[in-house]
Steps between C-alpha positions, in 0.01 A plus 500: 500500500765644290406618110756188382360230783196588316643487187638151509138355665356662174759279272492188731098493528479522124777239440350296728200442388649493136706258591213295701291489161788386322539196752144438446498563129801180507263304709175484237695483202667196654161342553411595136278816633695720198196765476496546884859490481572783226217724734679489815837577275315789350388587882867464614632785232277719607656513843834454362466806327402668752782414693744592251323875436602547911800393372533714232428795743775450714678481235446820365498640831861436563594568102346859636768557770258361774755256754327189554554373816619120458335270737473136560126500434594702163741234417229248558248659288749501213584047548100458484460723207805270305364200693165549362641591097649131552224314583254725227776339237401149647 
């Protein structure tokens, strides 16, 4: 596997399960479960942030002359990561 296949697993994993614990989080506090609801968004940043430090990497990676190579899995990483700062809002 390439180093930026692996790369964009890293950010979708974390986003993924962010944004899975963010779903949930929506799903107790609409059956008044607000204690259980404010864990699992506590749960949900953690992996969020996590997602955006792998982020931050490439980042800086490319701000240090490294060429990224754009890929479609890349590009997919990036929509969950927004999709997943939308739904953390909610």
């Amino acid at each position: 596997m390439e180093k930026y296949e692996q790369i964009a697993f890293q950010i979708i994993t974390n986003v993924g399960m962010a944004k899975s614990t963010y779903m949930q989080a929506i799903q107790e506090a609409k059956s008044n479960n607000f204690n259980d609801s404010y864990d699992l968004v506590e749960e949900g940043n953690k992996y969020l942030t996590e997602g955006h430090k792998v982020h931050k990497d490439l980042i800086q990676s490319e701000s240090a002359g490294e060429e990224i190579k754009l890929n479609l899995l890349l590009v997919h990483a990036e929509d969950q990561l927004i999709s997943t700062e939308i739904i953390k809002e909610m």
